[in-house]
DRENDO-1510 file (C-alpha; in Angstrom, 1 decimal, always signed):
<recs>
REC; n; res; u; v; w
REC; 1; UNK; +133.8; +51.7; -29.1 .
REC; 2; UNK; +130.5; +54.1; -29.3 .
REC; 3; UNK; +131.3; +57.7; -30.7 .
REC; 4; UNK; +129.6; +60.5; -27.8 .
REC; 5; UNK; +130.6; +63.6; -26.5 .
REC; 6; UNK; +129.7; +64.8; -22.9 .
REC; 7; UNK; +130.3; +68.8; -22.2 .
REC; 8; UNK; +128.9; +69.7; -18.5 .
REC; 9; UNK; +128.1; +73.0; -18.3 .
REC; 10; UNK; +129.6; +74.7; -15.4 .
REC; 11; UNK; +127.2; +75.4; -12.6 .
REC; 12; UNK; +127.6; +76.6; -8.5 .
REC; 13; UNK; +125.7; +74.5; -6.5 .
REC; 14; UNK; +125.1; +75.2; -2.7 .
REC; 15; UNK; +123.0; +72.7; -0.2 .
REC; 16; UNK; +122.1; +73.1; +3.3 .
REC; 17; UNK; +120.8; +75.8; +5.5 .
REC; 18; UNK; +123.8; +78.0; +4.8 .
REC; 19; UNK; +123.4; +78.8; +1.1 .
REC; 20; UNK; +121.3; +81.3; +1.2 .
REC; 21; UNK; +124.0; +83.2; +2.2 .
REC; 22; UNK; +125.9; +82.7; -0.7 .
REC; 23; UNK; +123.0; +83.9; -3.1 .
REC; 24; UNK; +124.6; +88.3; -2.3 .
REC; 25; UNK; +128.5; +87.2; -2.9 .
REC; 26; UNK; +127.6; +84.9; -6.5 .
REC; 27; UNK; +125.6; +88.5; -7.7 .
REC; 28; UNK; +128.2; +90.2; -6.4 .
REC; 29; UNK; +130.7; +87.4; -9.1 .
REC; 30; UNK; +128.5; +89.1; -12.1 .
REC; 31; UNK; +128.4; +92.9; -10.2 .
REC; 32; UNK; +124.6; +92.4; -10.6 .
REC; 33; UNK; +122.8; +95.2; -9.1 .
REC; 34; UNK; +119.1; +95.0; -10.6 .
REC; 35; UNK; +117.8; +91.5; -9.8 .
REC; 36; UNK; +114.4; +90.2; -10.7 .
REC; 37; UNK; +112.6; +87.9; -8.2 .
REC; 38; UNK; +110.4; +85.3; -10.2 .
REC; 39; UNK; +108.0; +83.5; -7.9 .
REC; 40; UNK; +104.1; +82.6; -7.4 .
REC; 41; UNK; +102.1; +84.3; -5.1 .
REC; 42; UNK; +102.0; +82.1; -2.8 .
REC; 43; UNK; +105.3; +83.0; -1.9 .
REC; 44; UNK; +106.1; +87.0; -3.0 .
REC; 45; UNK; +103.4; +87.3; -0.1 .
REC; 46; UNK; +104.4; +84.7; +2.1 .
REC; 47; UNK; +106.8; +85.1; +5.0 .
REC; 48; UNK; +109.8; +83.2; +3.1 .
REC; 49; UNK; +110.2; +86.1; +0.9 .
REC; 50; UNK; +111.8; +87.9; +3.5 .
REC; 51; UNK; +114.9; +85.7; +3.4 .
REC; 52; UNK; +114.9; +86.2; -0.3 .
REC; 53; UNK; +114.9; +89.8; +0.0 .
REC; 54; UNK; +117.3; +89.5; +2.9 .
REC; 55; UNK; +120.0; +87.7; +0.9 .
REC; 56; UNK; +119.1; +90.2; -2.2 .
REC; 57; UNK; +120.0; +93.2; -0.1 .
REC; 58; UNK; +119.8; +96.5; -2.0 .
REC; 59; UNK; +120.3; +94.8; -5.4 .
REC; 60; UNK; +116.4; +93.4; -5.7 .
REC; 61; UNK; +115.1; +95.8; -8.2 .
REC; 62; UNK; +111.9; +94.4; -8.7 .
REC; 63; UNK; +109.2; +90.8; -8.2 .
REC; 64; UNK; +107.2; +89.4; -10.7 .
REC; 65; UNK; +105.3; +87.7; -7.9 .
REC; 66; UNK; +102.5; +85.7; -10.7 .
REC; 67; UNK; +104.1; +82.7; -12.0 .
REC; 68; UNK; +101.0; +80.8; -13.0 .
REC; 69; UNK; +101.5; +76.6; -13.5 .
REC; 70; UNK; +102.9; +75.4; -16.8 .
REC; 71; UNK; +103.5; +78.8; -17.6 .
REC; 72; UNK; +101.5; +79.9; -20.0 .
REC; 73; UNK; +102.5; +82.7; -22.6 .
REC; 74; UNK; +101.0; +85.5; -21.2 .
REC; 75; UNK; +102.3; +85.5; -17.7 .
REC; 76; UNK; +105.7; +85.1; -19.2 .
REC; 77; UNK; +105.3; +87.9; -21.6 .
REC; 78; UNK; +104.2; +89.9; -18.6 .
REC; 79; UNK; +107.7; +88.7; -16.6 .
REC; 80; UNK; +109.8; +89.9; -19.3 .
REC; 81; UNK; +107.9; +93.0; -19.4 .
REC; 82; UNK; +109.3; +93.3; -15.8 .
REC; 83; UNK; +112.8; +92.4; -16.7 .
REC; 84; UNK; +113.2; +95.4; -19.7 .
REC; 85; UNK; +111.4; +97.6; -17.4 .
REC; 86; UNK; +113.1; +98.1; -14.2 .
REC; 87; UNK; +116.6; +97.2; -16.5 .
REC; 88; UNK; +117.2; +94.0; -14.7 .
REC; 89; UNK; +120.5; +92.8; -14.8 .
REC; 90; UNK; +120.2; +89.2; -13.4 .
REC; 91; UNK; +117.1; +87.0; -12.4 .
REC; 92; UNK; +116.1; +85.2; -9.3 .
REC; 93; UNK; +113.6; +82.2; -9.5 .
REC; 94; UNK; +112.2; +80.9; -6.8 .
REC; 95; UNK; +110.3; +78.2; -6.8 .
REC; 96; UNK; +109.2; +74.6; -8.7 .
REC; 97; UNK; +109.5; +73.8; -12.2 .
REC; 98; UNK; +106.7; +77.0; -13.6 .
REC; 99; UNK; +108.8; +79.5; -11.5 .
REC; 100; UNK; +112.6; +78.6; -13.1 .
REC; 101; UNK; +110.7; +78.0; -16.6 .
REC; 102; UNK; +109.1; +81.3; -16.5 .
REC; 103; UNK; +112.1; +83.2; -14.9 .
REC; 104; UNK; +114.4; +81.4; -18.5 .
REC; 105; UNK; +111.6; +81.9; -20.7 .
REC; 106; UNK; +110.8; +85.9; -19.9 .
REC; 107; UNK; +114.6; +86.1; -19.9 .
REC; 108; UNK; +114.6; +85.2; -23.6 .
REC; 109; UNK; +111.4; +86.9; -24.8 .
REC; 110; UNK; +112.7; +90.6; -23.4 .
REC; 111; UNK; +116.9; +89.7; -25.0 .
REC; 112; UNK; +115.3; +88.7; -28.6 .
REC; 113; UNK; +112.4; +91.1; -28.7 .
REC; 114; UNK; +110.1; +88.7; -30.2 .
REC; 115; UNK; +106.9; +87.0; -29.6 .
REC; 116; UNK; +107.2; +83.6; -28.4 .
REC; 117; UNK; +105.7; +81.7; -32.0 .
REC; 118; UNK; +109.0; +83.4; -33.9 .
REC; 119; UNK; +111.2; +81.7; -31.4 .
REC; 120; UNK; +110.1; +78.1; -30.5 .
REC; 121; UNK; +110.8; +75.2; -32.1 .
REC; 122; UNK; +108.9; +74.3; -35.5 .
REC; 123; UNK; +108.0; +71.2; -37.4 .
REC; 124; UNK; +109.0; +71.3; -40.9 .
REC; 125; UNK; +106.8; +70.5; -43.9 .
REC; 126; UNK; +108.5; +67.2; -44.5 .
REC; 127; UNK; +108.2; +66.2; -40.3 .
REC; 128; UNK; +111.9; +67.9; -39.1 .
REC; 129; UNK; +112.2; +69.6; -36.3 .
REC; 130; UNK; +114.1; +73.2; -36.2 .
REC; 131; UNK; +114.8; +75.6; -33.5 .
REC; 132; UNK; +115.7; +78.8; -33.8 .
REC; 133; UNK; +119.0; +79.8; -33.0 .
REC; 134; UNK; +118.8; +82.2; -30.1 .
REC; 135; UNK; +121.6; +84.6; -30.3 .
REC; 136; UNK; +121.2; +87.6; -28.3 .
REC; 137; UNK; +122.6; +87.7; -24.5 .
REC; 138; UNK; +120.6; +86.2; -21.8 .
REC; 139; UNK; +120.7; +87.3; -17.8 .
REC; 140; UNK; +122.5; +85.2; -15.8 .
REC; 141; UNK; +119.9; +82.7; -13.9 .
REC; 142; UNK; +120.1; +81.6; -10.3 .
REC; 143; UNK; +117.9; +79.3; -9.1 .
REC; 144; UNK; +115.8; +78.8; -5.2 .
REC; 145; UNK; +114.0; +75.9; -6.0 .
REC; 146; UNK; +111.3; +74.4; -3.6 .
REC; 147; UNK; +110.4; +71.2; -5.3 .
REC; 148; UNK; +112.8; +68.8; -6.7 .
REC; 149; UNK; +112.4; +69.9; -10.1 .
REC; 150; UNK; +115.2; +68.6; -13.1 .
REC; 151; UNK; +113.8; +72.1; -14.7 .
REC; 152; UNK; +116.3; +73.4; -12.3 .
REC; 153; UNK; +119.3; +72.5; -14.5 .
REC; 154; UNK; +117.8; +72.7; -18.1 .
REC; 155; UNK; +118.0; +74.7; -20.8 .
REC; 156; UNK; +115.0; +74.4; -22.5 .
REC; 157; UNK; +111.8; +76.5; -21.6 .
REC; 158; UNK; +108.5; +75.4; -22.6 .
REC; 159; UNK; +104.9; +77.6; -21.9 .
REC; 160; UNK; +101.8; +76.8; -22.7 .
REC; 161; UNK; +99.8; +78.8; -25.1 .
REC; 162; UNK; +96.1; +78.1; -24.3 .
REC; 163; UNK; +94.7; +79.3; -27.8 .
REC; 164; UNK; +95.9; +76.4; -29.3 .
REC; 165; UNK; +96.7; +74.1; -26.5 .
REC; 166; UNK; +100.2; +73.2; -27.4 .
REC; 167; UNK; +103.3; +73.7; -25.7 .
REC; 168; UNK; +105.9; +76.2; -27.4 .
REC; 169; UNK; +109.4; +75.0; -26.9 .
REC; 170; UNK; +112.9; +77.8; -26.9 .
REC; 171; UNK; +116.0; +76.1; -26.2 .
REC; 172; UNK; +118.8; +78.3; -25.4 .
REC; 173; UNK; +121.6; +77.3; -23.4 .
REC; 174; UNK; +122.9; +80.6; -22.4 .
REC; 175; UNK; +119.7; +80.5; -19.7 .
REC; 176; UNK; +121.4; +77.4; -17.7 .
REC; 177; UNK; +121.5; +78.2; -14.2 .
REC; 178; UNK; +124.5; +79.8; -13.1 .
REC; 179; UNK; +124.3; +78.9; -9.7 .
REC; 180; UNK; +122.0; +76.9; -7.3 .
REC; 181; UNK; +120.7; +77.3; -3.6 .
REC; 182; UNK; +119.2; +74.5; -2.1 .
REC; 183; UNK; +117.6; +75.4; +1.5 .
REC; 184; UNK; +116.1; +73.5; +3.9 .
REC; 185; UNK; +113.1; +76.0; +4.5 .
REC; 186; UNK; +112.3; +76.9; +1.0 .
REC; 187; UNK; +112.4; +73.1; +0.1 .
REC; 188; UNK; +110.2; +72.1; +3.3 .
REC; 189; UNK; +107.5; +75.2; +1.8 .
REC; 190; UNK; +106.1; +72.6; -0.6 .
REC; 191; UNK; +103.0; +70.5; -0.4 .
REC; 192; UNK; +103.8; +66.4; +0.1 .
REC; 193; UNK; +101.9; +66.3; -3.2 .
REC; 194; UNK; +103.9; +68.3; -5.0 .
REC; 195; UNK; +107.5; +67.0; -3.8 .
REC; 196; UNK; +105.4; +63.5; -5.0 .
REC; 197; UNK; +105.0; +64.9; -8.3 .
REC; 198; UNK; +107.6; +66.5; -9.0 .
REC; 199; UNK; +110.2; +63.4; -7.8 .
REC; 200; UNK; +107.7; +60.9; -10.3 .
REC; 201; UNK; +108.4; +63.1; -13.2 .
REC; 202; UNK; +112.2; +62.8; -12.4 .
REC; 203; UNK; +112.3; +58.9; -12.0 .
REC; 204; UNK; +110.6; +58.7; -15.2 .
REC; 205; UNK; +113.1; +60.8; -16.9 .
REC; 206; UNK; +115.5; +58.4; -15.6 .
REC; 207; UNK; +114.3; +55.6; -16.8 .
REC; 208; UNK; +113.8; +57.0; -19.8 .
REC; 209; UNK; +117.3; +58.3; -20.1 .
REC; 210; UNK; +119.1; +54.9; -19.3 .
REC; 211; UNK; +116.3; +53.3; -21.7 .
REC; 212; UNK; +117.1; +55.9; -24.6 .
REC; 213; UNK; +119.6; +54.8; -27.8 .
REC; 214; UNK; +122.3; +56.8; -25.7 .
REC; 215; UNK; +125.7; +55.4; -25.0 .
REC; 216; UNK; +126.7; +57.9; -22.7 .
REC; 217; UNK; +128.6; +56.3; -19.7 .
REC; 218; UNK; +129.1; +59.0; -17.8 .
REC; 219; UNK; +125.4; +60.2; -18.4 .
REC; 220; UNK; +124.1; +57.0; -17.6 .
REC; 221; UNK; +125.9; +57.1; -14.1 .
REC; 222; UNK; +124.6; +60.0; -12.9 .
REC; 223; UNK; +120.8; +58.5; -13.8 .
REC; 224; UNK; +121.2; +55.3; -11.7 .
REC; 225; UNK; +122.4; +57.4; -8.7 .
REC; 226; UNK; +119.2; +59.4; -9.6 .
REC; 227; UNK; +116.9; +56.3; -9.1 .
REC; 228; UNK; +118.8; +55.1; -5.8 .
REC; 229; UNK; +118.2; +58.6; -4.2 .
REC; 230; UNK; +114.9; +58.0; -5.5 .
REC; 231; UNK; +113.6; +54.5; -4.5 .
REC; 232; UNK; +115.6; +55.4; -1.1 .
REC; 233; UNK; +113.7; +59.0; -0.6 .
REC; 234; UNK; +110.5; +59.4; -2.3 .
REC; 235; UNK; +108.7; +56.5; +0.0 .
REC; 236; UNK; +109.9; +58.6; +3.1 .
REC; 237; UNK; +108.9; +62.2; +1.7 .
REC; 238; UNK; +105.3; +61.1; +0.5 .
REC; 239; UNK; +105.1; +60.3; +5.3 .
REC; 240; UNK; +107.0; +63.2; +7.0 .
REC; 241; UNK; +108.0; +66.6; +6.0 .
REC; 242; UNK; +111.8; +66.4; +6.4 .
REC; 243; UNK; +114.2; +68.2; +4.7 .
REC; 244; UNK; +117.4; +66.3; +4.9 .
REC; 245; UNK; +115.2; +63.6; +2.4 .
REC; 246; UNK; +114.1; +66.6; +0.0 .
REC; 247; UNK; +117.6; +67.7; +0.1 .
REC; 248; UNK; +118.0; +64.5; -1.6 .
REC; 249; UNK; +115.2; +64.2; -4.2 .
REC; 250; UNK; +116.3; +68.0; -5.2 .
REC; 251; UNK; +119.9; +66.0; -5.6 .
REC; 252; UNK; +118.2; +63.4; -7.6 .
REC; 253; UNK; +116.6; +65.8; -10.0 .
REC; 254; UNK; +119.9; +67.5; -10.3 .
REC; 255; UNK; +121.3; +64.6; -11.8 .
REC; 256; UNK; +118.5; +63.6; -13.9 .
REC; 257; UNK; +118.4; +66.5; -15.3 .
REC; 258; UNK; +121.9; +66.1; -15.9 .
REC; 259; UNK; +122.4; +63.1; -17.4 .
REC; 260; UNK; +119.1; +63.4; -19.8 .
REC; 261; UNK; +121.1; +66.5; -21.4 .
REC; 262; UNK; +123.3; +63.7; -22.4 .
REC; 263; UNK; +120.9; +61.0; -23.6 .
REC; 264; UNK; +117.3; +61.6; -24.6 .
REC; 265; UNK; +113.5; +61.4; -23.3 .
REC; 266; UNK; +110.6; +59.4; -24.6 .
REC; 267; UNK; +107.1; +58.8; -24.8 .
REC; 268; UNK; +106.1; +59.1; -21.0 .
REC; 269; UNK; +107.7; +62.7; -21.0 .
REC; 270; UNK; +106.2; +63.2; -24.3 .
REC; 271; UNK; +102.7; +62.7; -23.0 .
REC; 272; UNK; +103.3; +64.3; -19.8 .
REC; 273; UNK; +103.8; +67.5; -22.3 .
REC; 274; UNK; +100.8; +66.7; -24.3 .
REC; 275; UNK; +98.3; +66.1; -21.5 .
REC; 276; UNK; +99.4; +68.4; -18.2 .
REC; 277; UNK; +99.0; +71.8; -19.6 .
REC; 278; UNK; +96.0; +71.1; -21.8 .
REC; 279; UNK; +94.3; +69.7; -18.5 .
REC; 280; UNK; +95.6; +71.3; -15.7 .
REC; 281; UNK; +97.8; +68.0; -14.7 .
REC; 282; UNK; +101.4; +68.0; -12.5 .
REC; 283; UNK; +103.1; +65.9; -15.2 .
REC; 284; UNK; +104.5; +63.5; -12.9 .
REC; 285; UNK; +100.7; +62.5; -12.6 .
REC; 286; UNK; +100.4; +61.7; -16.2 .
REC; 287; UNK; +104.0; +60.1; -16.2 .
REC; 288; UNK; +102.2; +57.6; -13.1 .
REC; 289; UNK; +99.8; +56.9; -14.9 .
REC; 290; UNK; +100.9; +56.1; -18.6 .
REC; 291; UNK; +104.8; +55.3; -17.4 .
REC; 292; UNK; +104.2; +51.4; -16.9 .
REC; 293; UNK; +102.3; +51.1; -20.8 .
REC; 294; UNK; +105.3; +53.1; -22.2 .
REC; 295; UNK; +107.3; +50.4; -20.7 .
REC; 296; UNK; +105.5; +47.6; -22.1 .
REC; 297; UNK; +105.7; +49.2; -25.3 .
REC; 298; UNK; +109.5; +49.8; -25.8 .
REC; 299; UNK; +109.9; +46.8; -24.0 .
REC; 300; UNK; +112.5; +44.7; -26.9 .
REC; 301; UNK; +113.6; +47.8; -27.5 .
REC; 302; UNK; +114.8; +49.2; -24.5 .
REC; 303; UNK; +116.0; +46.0; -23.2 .
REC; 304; UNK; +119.9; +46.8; -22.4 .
REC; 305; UNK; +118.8; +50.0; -20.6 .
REC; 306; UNK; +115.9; +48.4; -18.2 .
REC; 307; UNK; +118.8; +46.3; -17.5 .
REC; 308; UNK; +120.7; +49.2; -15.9 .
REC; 309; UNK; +117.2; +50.7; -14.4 .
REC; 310; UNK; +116.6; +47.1; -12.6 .
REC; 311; UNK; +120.2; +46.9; -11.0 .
REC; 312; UNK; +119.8; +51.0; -10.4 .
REC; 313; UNK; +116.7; +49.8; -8.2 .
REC; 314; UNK; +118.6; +47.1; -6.9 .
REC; 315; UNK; +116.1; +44.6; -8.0 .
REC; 316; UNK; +117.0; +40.9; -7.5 .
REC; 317; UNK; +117.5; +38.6; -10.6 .
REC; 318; UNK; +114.6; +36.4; -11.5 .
REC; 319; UNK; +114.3; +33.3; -14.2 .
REC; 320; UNK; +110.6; +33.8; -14.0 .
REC; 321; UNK; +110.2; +38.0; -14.9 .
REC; 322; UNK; +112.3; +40.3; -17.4 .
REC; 323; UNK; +113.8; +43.1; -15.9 .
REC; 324; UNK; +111.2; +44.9; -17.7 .
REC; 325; UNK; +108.2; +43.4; -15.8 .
REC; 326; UNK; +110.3; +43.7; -12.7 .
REC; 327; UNK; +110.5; +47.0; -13.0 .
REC; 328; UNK; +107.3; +47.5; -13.6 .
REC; 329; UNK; +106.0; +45.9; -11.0 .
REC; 330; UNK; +108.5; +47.6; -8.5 .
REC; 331; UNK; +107.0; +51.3; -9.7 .
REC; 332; UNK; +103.1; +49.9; -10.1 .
REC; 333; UNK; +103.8; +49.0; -6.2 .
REC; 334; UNK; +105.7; +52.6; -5.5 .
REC; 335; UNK; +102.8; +54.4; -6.8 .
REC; 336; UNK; +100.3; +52.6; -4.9 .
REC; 337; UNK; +101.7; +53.6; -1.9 .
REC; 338; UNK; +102.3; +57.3; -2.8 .
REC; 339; UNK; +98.5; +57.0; -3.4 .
REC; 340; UNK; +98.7; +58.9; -7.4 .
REC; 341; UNK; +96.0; +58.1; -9.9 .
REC; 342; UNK; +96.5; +54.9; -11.9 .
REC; 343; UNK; +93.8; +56.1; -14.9 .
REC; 344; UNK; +93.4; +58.6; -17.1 .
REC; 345; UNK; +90.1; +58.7; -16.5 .
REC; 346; UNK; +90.6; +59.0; -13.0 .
REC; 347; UNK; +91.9; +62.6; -13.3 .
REC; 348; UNK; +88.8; +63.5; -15.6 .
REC; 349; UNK; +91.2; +63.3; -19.1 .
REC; 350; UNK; +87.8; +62.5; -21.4 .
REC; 351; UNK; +88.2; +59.6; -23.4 .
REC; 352; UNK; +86.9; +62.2; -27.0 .
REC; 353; UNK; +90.4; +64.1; -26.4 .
REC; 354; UNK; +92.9; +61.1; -26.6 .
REC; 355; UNK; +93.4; +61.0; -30.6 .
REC; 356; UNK; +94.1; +64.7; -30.7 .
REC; 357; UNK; +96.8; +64.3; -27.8 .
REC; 358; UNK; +98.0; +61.8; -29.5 .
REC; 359; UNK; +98.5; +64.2; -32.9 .
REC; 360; UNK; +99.7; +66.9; -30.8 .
REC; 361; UNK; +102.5; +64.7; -29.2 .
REC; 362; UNK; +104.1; +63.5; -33.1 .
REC; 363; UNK; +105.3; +67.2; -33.1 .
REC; 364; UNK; +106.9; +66.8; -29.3 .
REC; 365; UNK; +110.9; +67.1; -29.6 .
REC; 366; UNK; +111.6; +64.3; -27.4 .
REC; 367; UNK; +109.8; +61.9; -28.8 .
REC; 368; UNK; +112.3; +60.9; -31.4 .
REC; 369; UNK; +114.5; +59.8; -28.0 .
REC; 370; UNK; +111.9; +56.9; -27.7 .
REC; 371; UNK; +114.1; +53.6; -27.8 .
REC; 372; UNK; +111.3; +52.3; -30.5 .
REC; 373; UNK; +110.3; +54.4; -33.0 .
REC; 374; UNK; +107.0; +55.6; -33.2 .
REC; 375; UNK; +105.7; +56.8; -36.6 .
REC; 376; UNK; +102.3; +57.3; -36.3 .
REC; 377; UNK; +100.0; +58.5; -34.0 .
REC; 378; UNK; +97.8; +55.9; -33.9 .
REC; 379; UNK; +100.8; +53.8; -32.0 .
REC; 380; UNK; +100.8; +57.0; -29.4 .
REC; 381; UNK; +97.1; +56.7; -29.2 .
REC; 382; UNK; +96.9; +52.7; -28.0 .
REC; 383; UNK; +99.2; +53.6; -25.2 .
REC; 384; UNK; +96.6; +56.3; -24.2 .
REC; 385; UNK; +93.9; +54.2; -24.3 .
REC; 386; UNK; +95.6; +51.4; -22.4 .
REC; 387; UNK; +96.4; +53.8; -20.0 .
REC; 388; UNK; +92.6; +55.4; -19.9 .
</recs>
């Protein structure tokens, strides 16, 4: 019997074209009457932020309407600016993955009054990884996405600080989303690209969950349900703009997110950090394109687990293939006909920058999740070459 724990933080979730309407009465649960609106500017000028405001009523007291992607430091500094000016008392994020990270990680910067290096986590001298513990209250977080994002249900908030090119990383848990509104419009708002993206970077979270050293059951259910939505939605969503089959991806991201709260991450999401912000990349681009070489890799490894991602898939049993070239092949074959980049080189990552993406990723938190350890970065830096 394998020793776990697995706490689920509470969370209101709402789906279909009602739940809008919901988004008034759950302020109304915290007697919120300041709300922040985080978004792009695509949308705080577009004509879907009327139905935010609608459902906001008199308690909006402000929009930071310039959400940049990946979030980098100085828009978020500028978004909790915002929140201790106007003495917001709840905040409203509406969009994909930078929108909800921003909305968590200005939340934190204006509670703890400090710049973003004294909060993120650190590497030690001798290699260990420590973050901060962030103790000050946080404003409750509710969440409109329009992409299916598994940012929507984390705790963790990562920007991008462009001086140095690395990702900063706070982890608090007290900015979990209290409650979610999935709607039909606001889903159907984002490009066929995007919804692409953003579903790749959850199936390769799941496989990297179910392929992790976890042990979670429970955790490990809610990721195959993740890659059946998947492998029965993404083909569908990359054709037609339909919002029953985003409802479902958003679903699928949902759990993801989920169930890799429970188990762990690995090099694909590692390099996804190391290699999206630095070159302006959806990660689910970079996870395309190095996911089936992180396979290969953690292949003995991660045996049991591709075992669970193959019947998750519902891929027939074969004397001839593993389940990890099965699955491989499925994926290879799924991202041929969403059309994404196969080469790093194809997305204009120069060949000069791999070893120092592959030094910046040793100090990624999730990559001690990978089912093989990696203890160097020259191991980090063959995948990237395979993959270039």
């Amino acid at each position: 019997m394998q020793n776990f724990q697995h706490i689920t933080p509470p969370l209101r979730l709402y789906h279909g074209p009602d739940s809008l309407s919901h988004l008034g009465r759950e302020l109304d649960r915290i007697k919120s009457e300041r709300a922040v609106v985080v978004c792009g500017e695509w949308l705080a000028k577009g004509p879907l932020f009327e139905r935010i405001r609608a459902a906001l009523g008199a308690r909006c007291a402000g929009v930071y309407g310039e959400v940049l992607g990946h979030s980098p430091v100085a828009s978020v500094e500028d978004a909790a600016a915002l929140l201790r000016s106007v003495k917001a008392d709840a905040v409203i994020a509406v969009g994909g993955g930078s929108a909800i990270v921003t909305a968590r990680a200005a939340s934190i910067l204006a509670a703890e009054g400090k710049p973003v290096s004294e909060l993120c986590t650190v590497t030690e001298a001798d290699g260990r990884l420590r973050s901060p513990k962030l103790a000050a209250p946080k404003l409750p977080q509710f969440i409109v996405p329009t992409t299916p994002t598994t940012a929507t249900v984390k705790a963790g908030s990562a920007v991008f600080d462009p001086a140095s090119g690395q990702r900063l990383a706070m982890f608090d848990p007290k900015t979990r989303a209290q409650s979610v509104f999935i709607d039909p419009e606001m889903i159907l708002s984002a490009p066929r690209g995007l919804v692409a993206s953003a579903s790749i970077n959850t199936l390769s979270m799941a496989i990297e969950g179910l392929t992790s050293r976890s042990h979670d059951a429970i955790a490990h259910g809610a990721l195959m349900q993740a890659l059946r939505l998947l492998a029965q939605h993404l083909p569908h969503a990359a054709r037609a703009d339909d919002a029953a089959v985003r409802g479902q991806l958003v679903l699928a991201a949902i759990l993801c997110g989920q169930g890799t709260d429970h188990t762990a991450a690995g090099i694909t999401t590692v390099l996804g950090h190391a290699i999206g912000a630095r070159h302006d990349i959806e990660n689910g681009t970079v996870n395309a394109i190095v996911l089936p070489h992180v396979l290969r890799f953690n292949a003995e490894a991660a045996a049991a687990g591709m075992t669970q991602v193959a019947a998750a898939l519902d891929l027939q049993r074969s004397a001839a293939q593993t389940p990890e070239q099965r699955v491989v092949e499925t994926i290879a074959s799924l991202f041929d006909d969403l059309a994404v980049p196969r080469r790093l080189r194809d997305v204009q990552v120069p060949r000069e920058s791999l070893p120092e993406t592959a030094t910046l990723a040793m100090g990624d938190w999730f990559l001690k999740g990978n089912p093989r350890p990696v203890r160097e970065a020259a191991e980090l830096h063959q995948i990237l070459e395979e993959a270039w």
